[in-house]
N, C-alpha and C positions, 0 to 999 in steps of 0.2 A: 335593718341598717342599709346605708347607701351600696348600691350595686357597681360596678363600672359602666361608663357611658359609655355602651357600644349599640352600633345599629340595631335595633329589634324591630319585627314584624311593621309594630304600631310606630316605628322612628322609620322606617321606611314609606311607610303610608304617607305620611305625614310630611317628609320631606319630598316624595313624589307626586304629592297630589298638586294638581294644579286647575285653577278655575272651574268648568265642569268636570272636568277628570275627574273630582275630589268624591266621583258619584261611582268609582267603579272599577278594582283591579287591573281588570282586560283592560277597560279603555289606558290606563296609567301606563301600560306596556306600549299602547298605540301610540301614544304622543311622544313617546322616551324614545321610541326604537330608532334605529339609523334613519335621518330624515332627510329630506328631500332638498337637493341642493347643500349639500352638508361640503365644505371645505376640504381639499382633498388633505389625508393624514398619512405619516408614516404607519407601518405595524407596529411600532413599537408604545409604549404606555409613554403619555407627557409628565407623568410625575416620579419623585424618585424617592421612593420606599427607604434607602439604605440610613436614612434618620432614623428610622425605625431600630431596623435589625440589618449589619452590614452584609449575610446572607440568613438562605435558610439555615445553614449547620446553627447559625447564631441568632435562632428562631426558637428552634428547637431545642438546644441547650437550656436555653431560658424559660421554655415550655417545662423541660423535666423536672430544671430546680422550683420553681413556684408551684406543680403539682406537688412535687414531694415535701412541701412545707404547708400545704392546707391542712392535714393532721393536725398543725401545731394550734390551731386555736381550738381544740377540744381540751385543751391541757388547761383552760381559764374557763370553761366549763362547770357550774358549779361555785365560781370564785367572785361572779361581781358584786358581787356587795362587798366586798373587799378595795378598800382604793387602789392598791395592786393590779389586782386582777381585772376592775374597771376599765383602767387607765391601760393595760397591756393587752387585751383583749378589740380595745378600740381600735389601738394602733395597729394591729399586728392584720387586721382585718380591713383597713382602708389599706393597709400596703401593700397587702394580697390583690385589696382592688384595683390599683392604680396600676399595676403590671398584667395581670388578668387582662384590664382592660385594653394596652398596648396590646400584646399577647394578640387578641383580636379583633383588632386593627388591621394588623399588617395582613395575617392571614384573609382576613374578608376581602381590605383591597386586592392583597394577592390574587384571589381568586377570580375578582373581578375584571380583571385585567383578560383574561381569555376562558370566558367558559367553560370551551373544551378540552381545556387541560388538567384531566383530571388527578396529577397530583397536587394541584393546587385545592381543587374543591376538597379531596380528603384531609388537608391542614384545616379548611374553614372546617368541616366535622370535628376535626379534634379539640380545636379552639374553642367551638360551642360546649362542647364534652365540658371543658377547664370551668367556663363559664358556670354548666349549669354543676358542676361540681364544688367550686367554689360558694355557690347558692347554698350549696347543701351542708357547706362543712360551716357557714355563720348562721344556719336557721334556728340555734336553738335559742340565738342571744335576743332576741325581739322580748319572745317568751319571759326569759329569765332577768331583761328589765324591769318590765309588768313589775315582776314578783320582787324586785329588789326596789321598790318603789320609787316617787318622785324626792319625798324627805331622804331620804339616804343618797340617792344620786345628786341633787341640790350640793350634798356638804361636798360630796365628790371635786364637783364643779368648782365649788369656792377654794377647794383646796388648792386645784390648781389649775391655774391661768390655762397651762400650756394647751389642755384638754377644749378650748372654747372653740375652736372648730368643728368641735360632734357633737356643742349643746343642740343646734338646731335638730337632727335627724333625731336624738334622744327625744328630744322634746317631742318631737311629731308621733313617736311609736307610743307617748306616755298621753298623748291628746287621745289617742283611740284606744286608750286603755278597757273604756267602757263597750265597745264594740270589738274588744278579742275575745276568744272562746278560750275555753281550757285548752290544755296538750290536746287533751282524746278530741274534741270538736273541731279545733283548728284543723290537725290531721284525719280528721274526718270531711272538713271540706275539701281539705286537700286535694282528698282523694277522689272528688266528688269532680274536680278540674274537667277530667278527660270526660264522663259522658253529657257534665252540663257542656259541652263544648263540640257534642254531637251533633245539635241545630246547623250551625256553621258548618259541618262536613257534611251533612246530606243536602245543604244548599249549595254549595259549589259542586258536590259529585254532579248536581243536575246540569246545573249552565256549564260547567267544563265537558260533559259528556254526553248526559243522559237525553236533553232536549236535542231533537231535530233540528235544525236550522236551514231556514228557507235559504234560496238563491232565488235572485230576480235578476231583469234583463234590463238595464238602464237605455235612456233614449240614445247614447252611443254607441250601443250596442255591447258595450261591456258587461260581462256579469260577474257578479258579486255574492258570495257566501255573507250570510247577516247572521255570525254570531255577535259575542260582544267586542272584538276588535273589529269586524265588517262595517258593524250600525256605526260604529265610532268615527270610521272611515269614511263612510259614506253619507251620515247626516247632513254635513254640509253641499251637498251635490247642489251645484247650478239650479238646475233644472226643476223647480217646485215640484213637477209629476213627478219626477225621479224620488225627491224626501216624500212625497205621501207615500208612492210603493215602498220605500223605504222603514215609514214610521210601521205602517200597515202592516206588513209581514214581519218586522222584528215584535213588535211589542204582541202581535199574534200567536208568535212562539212561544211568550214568556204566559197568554193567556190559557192556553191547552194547561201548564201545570199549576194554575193558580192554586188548587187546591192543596196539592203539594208544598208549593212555596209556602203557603200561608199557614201550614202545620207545622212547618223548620220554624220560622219566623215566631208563630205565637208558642212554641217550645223552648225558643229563644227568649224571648220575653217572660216567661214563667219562671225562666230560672236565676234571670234577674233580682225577680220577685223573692225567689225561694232561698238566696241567697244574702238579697236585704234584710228578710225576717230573721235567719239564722243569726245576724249579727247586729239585732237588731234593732236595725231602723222603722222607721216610718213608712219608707217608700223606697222603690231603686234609682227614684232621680235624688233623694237622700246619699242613699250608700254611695251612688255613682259620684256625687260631690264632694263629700267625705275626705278620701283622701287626699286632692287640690285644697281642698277647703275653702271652697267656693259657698259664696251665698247664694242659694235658691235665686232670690231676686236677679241672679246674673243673668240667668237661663229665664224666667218669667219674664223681667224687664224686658230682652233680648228681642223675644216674641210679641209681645205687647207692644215695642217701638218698630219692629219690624211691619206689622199689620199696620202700623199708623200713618207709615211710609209707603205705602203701598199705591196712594197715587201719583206718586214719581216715577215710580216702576212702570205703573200703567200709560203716562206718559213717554217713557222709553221705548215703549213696543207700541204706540201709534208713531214715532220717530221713525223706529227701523221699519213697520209699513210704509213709512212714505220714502225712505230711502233706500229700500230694496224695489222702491215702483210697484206696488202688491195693494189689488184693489181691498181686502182685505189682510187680516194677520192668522196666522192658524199656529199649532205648536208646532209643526216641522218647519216654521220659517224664523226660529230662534237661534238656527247652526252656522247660517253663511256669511263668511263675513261681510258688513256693511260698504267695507274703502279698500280695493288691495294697495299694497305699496310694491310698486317695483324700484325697490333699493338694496345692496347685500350689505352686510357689514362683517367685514374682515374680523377674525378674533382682536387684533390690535385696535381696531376701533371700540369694539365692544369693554376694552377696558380702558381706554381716554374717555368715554364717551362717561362710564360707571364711576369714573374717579371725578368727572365735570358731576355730574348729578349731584356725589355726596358732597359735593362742598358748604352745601349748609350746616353741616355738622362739624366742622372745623378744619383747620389746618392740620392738626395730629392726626383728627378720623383719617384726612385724605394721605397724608404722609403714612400711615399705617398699611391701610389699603393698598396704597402706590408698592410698598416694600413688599408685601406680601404675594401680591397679586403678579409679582417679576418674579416669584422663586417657582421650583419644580415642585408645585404642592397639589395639580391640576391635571388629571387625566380629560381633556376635552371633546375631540371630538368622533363620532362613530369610527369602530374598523369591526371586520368579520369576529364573531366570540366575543367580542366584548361585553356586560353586562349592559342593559339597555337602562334607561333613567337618567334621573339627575336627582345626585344627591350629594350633601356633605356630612364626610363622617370626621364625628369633633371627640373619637374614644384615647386617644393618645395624650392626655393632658399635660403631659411635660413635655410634649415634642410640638407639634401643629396640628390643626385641621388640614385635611385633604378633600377634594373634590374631585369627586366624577361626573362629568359632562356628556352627554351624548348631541355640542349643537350643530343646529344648521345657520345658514350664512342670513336669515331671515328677522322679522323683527322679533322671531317667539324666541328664536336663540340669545338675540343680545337679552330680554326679557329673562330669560333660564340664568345667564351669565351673571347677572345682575342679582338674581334672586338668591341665586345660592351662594355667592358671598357675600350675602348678606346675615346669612347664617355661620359663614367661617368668621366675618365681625363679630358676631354676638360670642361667641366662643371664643377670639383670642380677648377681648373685651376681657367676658368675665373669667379669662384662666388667667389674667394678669394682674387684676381685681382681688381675688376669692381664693383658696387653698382647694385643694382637688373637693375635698366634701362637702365644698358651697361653690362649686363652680357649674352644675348641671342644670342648668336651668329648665322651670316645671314647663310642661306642654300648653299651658295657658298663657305665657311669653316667646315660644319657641319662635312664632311664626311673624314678630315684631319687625326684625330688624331685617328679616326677607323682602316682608311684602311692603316696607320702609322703603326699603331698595328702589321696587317696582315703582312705587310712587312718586318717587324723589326722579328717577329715570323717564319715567311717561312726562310729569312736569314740565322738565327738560328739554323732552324731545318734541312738546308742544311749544314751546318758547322757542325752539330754531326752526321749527316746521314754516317754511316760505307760502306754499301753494295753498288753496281752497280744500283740496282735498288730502295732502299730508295732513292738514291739524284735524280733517275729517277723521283721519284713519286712525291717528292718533286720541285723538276723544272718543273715539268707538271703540279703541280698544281700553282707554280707562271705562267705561260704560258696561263693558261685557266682566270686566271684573267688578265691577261693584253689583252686578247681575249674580254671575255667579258664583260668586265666593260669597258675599253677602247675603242678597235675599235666597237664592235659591237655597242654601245651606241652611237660613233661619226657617225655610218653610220643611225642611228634612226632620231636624230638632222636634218644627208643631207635630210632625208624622208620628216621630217615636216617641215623642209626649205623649199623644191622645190614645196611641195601641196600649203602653201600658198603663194609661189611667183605664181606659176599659177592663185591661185583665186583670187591674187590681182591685176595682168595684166587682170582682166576678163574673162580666160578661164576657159572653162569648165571643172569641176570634177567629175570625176564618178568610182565609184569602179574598173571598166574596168581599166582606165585609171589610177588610183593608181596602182594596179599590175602592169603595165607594168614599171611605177617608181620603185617601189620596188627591180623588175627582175633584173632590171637593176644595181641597186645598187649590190644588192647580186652579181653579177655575178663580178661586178667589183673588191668587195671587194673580195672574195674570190678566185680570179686570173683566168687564161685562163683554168689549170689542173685540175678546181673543176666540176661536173657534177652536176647541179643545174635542175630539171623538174621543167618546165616552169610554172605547177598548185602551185608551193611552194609561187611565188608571191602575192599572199593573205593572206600573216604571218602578212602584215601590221594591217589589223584586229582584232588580236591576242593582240596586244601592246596598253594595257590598259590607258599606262601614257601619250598618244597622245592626251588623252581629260583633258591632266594637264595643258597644255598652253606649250609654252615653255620650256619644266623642267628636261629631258632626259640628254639632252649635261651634264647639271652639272655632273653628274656622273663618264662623262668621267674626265671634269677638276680636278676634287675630285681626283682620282686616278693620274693622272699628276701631283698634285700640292703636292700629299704626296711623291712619287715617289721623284719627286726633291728634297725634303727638305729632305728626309731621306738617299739620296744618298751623299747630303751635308754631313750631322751627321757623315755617316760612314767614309766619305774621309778627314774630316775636325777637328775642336777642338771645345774649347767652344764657341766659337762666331756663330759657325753653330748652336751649340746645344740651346742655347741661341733664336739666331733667330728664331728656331721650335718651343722652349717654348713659344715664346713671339706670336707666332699666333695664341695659346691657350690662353693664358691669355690675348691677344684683346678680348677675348668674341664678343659683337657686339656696340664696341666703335667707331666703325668705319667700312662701306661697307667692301665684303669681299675682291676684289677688292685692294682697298686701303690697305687692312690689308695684303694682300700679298706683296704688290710690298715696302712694310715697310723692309720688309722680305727678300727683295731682288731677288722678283720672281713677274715679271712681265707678266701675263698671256693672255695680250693681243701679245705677239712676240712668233716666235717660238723656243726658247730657251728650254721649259721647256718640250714641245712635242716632241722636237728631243732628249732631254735628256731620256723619258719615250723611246722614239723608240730606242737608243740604249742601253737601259739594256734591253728590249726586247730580240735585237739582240744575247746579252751577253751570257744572257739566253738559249739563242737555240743555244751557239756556244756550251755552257758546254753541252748540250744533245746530241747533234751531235757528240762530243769528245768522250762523255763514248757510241754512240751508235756502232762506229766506221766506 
């Protein structure tokens, strides 16, 4: 059954990731952290919690009563096949969730607010405590629907109305009926959690610790530590000598423990494997879908249209060669940017500027926005302790979303400003829409109404840009995201495609033998004119989200499926505009999947990909025009 929407690991990731960052923990630290030219701030937090809870004492109060009533759903244990017990069991378990999930809200923001105070970080401990306690006290009810089957839950449902906000989550646990295990199996994977989840801890032990990390001496004489927040810092360096010592000694580092790496990784992938069979599937890009309920075709087509698109892309990087002046293109001249802009934009700006963008989406959208975006709902911008990122946490459903910001005064901050409430839209959308158990919407819509944002913003900001090189700097930086959020991410996807179709045919995997996958990818995608060293093939390494299970691709789709929908808005009337709204206020009443193709964008065909590849093109026609 449904959990409460609170931040997790993979909702962090997720909401952190941004364009290449999307390839790398450390680097995601890099870009979050206090930046450069950041607007000066009080000490104190921009947002104000006391909607939540008017203090701690009335934190904690509420913490001890909702602890001390999870017991109470063991007592309908035993009873759902009972419409009674059905019916009170359901409830009694989304109302544990819906406070739970404030609960840990406040506590996370709380603690975010200054790292270093560690009464705060001891509440987020105990909050997650509730959480995974609360996890613990509804685990038996999945189980014991199974067993009370779909014909007897059906009459349930008919019985009564009032219950039709938990037909969907019912439905979904009685969809995978066939792929649950008994008691003893299921708690036998359970248990199985922590050492298939070893791969991912002896690959971070190494890059957090265990690898050596060069220092080089830049042409200003500056030097620089090249772990994974150095290289990240550093990649864009001026100086092309500077990026090759640069590319050179980092991804050098990462080659010493290839072999290493490539035994976490294909251990990681085995257990993939060993886990689809258990429950079994087909395949683990099967079991990995499963859940979502996504069509295979989403992720094939994805790749398949992505390769097809591949000489636009290749087009892009003889562009940025002639606009970085570079007799050739090599992979360390992917980082710098193409245009700078010396412009700041005040926080005030950043939200006239994001309430101009959305106006395509109506009077209400902007009237919503406007209202929202004037309250104390917005922790913005860096001070000392504060947690570094940008994120929106949407776990409070009866109160509001909140946002943490960390911007600078630059175009990536109004870009971050933009993007993340674009995510507290889609969340008051669907909590306004949908009842808390159809209000969360799945991670294959999450990243809609963000990178909507970003779009409908860049637009914008190309329609007032005056000079030859504002609307350069402006189409270079739509260009670098449909770069990297798009193909680079679909070429991530073919990575973890092809490793485990290898270790599912039985052969063997070995860090060697990844690099050469890798190489080969990169080479592809970046066309025949790119100059790739062959040591670069161990970036696989590097790419954190490869021990997320399948979860890379979405990223791409996210930007494809916003792309579509807001190419619609602009070409179209209310009925476009309408269908965008209405994929936000699905919340998660419906796979996302289904919620798309409602919408009229079917993501398993290539329609929507060859749409994203030709504004691409668009793209690069209007940069190529003004380059002459």
């Amino acid at each position: 059954m449904r959990r409460p929407r609170a931040v997790t690991i993979e909702d962090m990731m997720t909401t952190l990731s941004r364009r290449d960052a999307l390839t790398s923990a450390a680097a995601l630290a890099v870009l979050a952290a206090a930046p450069q030219g950041a607007p000066a701030q009080t000490a104190s937090a921009g947002w104000d919690l006391t909607d939540l809870y008017r203090s701690d004492a009335d934190w904690a109060a509420e913490r001890a009563a909702v602890a001390g009533r999870l017991s109470a759903l063991s007592a309908f244990k035993g009873r759902l096949g009972t419409a009674e017990g059905f019916a009170g069991a359901l409830r009694l378990h989304s109302e544990l969730g819906l406070k739970v999930a404030r609960l840990y809200t406040y506590a996370s923001l709380k603690a975010d607010e200054d790292l270093r105070v560690a009464a705060n970080q001891e509440r987020r401990q105990v909050a997650t405590d509730l959480y995974t306690a609360y996890g613990e006290a509804g685990s038996w009810i999945d189980p014991e629907l199974l067993a009370v089957g779909k014909p007897t839950i059906d009459r349930f449902f008919a019985a009564d109305p009032s219950l039709s906000r938990f037909r969907f989550q019912v439905d979904d646990v009685l969809r995978l009926a066939g792929h649950t295990l008994s008691p003893e199996g299921e708690a036998l994977l359970s248990a199985a959690a922590a050492p298939l989840a070893g791969p991912q801890d002896v690959r971070d032990q190494l890059t957090a610790s265990d690898i050596p990390r060069p220092t080089v001496t830049l042409s200003t004489g500056q030097t620089a530590t090249l772990d994974d927040q150095g290289y990240t810092l550093q990649r864009a360096a001026p100086n092309r000598t500077d990026r090759k010592l640069v590319f050179d000694a980092f991804w050098g580092s990462y080659a010493k423990f290839e072999n290493s790496l490539g035994a976490a990784l294909a251990a990681k992938v085995k257990g993939d494997i060993f886990a689809a069979k258990a429950r079994k599937y087909g395949s683990a890009l099967e079991e990995a879908l499963a859940g979502p309920n996504l069509p295979e075709a989403v992720y094939r087509t994805l790749i398949a249209e992505t390769n097809a698109g591949l000489p636009v892309l290749h087009r892009y990087f003889d562009l940025r060669r002639r606009m970085l002046k570079l007799p050739d293109i090599a992979y360390y001249d992917i980082y710098p940017p193409l245009v700078s802009l010396d412009r700041k934009f005040p926080l005030a700006e950043m939200r006239t500027l994001t309430m101009e963008a959305v106006r395509p989406l109506g009077p209400d959208y902007v009237r919503l926005f406007g209202e929202a975006s004037a309250k104390k709902w917005m922790d913005p911008l860096p001070r000392p302790g504060k947690q570094s990122g940008a994120y929106m946490q949407p776990g409070a459903y009866e109160v509001h979303p909140y946002l943490l910001l960390n911007l600078s005064d630059q175009y990536d901050g109004l870009t971050t400003y933009a993007h993340e409430w674009g995510h507290a839209m889609h969340s008051l959308l669907a909590n306004a829409a949908q009842p808390f158990e159809l209000a969360n919407y799945p991670t294959f819509t999450a990243e809609i109404a963000s990178t909507g944002h970003e779009i409908f913003l860049a637009r914008l900001m190309l329609a007032k840009a005056r000079s030859r090189e504002e609307k350069l700097f402006y189409l270079g930086q739509l260009m670098e995201t449909f770069r990297g959020t798009f193909f680079r991410q679909a070429m991530f996807a073919e990575f973890q495609l092809a490793i485990t179709d290898l270790a599912q045919k039985g052969e063997g995997l070995s860090g060697a033998r990844m690099s050469a996958i890798n190489l080969d990818l990169l080479k592809r995608y970046h066309g025949p004119n790119f100059t790739i060293d062959p040591a670069y093939g161990i970036e696989w390494a590097y790419i954190q989200h490869y021990y997320f299970g399948f979860y890379v691709f979405q990223y791409a789709t996210s930007i494809t499926a916003a792309n579509f929908l807001v190419d619609r808005v602009l070409k179209g009337g209310a009925s476009e505009r309408d269908a965008y709204l209405a994929v936000l206020k699905a919340g998660g009443s419906d796979h996302g999947y289904a919620i798309l193709k409602k919408a009229g964008l079917d993501m398993a065909t290539p329609a929507p990909y060859r749409t994203l590849v030709a504004t691409f093109a668009d793209i690069l026609d209007q940069a190529e025009k003004l380059l002459g």
